[in-house]
C-alpha positions as a Markdown table, in Angstrom:
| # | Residue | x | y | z |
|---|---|---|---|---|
| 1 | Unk | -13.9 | 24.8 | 30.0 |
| 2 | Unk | -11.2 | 22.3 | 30.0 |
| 3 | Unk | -8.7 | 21.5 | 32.5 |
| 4 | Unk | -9.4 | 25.1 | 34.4 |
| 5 | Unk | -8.6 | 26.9 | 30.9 |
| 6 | Unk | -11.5 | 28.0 | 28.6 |
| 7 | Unk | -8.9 | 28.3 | 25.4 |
| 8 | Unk | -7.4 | 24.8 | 26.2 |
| 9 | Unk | -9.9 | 23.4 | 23.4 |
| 10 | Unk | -7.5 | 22.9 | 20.7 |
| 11 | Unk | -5.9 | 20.0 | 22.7 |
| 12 | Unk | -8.5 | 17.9 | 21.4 |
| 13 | Unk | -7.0 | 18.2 | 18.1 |
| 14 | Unk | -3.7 | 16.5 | 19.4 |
| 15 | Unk | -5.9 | 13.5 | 20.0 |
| 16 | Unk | -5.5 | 12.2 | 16.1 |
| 17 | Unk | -1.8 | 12.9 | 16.5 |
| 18 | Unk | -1.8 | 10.7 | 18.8 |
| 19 | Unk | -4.1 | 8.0 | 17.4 |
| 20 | Unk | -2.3 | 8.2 | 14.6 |
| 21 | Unk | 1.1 | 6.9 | 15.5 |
| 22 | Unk | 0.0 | 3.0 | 16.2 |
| 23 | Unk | -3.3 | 3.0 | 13.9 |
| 24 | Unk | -2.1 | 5.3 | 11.0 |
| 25 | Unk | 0.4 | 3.1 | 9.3 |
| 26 | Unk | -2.6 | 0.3 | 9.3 |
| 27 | Unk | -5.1 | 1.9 | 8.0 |
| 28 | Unk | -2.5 | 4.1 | 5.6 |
| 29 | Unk | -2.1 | 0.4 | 4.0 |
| 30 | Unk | -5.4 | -0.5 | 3.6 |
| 31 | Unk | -5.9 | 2.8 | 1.8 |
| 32 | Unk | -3.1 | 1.7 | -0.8 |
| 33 | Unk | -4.6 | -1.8 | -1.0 |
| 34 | Unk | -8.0 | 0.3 | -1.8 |
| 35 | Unk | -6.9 | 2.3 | -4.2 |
| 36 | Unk | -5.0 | -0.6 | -6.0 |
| 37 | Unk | -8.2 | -2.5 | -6.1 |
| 38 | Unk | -10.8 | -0.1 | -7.1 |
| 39 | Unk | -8.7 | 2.9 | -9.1 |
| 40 | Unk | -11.0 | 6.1 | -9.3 |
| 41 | Unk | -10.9 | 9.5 | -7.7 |
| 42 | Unk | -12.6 | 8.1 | -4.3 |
| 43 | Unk | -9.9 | 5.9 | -2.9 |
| 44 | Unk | -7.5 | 8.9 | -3.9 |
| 45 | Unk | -9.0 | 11.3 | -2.4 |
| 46 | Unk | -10.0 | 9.5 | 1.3 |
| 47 | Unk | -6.2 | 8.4 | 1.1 |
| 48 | Unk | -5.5 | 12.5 | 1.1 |
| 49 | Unk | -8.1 | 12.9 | 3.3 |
| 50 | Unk | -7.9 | 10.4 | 6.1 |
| 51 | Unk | -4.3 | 11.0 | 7.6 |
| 52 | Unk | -4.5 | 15.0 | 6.9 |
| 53 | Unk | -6.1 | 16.3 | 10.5 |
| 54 | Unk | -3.1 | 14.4 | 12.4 |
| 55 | Unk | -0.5 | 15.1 | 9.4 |
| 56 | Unk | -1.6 | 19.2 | 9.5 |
| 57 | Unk | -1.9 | 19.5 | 13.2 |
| 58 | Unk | 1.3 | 17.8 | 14.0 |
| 59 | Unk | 3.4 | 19.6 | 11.1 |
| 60 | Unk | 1.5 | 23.2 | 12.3 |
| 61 | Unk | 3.1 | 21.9 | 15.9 |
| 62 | Unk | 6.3 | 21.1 | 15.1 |
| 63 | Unk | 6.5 | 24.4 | 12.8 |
| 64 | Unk | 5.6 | 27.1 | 15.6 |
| 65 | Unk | 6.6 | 29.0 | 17.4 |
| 66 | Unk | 8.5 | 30.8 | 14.4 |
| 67 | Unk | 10.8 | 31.9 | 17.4 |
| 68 | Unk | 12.2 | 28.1 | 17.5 |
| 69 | Unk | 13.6 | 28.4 | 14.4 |
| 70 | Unk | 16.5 | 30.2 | 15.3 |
| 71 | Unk | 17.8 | 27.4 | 17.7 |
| 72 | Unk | 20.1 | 24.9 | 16.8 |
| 73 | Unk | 18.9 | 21.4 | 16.2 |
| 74 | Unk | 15.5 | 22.4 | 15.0 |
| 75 | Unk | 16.0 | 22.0 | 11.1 |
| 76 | Unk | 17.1 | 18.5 | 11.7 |
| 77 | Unk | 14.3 | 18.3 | 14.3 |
| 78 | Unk | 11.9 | 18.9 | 11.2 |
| 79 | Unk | 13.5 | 17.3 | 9.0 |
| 80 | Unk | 13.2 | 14.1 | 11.2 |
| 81 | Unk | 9.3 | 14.4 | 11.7 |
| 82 | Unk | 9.2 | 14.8 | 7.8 |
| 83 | Unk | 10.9 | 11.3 | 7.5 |
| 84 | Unk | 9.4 | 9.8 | 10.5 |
| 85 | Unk | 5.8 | 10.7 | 10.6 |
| 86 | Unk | 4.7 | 12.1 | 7.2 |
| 87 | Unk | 7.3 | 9.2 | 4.8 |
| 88 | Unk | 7.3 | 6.4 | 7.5 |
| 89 | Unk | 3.9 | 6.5 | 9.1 |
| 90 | Unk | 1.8 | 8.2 | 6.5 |
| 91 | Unk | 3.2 | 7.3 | 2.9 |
| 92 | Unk | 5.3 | 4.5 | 2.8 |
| 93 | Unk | 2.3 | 2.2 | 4.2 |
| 94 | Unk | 0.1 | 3.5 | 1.3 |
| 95 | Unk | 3.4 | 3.0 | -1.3 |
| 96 | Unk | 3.7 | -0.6 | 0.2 |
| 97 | Unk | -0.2 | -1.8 | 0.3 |
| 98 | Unk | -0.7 | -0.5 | -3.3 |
| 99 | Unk | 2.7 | -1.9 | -4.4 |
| 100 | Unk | 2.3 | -5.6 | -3.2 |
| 101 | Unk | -1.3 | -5.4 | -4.2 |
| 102 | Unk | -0.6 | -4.5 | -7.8 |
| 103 | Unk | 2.4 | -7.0 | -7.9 |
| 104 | Unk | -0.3 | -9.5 | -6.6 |
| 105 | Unk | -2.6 | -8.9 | -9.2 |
| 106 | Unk | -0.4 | -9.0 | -12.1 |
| 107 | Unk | 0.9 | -12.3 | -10.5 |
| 108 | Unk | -2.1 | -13.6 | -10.7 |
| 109 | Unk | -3.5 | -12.5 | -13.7 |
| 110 | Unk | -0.2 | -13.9 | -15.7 |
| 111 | Unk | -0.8 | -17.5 | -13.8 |
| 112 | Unk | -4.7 | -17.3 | -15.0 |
| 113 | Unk | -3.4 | -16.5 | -19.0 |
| 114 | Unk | -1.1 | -19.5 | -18.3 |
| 115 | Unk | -3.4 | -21.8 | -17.1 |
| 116 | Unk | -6.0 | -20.8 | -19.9 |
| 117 | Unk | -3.2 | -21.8 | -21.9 |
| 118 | Unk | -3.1 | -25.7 | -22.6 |
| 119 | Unk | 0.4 | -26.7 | -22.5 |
| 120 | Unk | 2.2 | -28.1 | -26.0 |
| 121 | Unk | 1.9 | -31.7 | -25.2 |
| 122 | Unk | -1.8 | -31.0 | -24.7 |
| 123 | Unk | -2.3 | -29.4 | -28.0 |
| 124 | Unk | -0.2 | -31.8 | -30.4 |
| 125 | Unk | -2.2 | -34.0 | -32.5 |
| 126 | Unk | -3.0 | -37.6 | -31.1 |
| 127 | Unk | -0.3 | -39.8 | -32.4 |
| 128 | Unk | -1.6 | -42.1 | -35.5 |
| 129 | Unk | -0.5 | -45.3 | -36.4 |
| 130 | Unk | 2.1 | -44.4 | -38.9 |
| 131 | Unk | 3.8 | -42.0 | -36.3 |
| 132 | Unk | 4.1 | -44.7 | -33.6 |
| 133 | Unk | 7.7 | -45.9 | -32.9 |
| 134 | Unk | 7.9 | -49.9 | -33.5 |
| 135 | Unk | 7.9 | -50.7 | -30.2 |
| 136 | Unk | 4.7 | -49.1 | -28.9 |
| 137 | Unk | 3.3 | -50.7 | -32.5 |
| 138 | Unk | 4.0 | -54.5 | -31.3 |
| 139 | Unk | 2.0 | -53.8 | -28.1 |
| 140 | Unk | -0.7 | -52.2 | -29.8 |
| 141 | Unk | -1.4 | -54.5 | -32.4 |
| 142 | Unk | -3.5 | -57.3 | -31.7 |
């Protein structure tokens, strides 16, 4: 029994919802960082998994009573908890962390090919004598 109401149980499920608003977008990014790093069906599927308790509960709350959707205001209601907390707080973390991520890899990996590279000056043949100007031929001959 809970707060003098045996039935009052489901409250607990709020507690996610709540969690969810400072610690969601934070771990919602490392999940896209995750996935970026290891791609498989595991990262995919905790990224699917993690935020759906608080995602469901809060869309099942903002959803009933089916009465409420006859009053004005509530379509734009919904579609503001769509944008809010499932686009901002849920995917656009995920987009961002696998997005910079993936840009940092192929950043790096295109400065590692360059750097395995050796530049042209490198790779030209020594200079001999006969391809020395005359100047640098005075001060190299004895």
């Amino acid at each position: 029994m809970m707060y003098g109401y045996s039935d009052e149980w489901w409250v607990l499920l709020f507690v996610p919802v709540v969690l969810w608003v400072p610690f969601g977008p934070f771990l919602m990014a490392g999940m896209g960082v995750w996935c970026a790093r290891r791609p498989g069906r595991w990262p995919r599927l905790w990224s699917v998994l993690l935020p759906l308790v608080p995602v469901v509960v809060s869309a099942v709350a903002m959803t009933t009573p089916l009465e409420s959707w006859d009053q004005a205001g509530h379509t734009e209601d919904l579609l503001g908890y769509v944008l809010v907390y499932v686009l901002g707080i849920t995917v656009l973390p995920w987009v961002l962390g696998y997005g910079i991520t993936r840009a940092v890899r192929a950043v790096r990996a295109v400065r590692a090919v360059r750097g395995r590279r050796k530049p042209e000056s490198e790779t030209r043949a020594e200079p001999g004598p006969e391809s020395e100007s005359e100047g640098e031929r005075g001060l190299t001959e004895p």
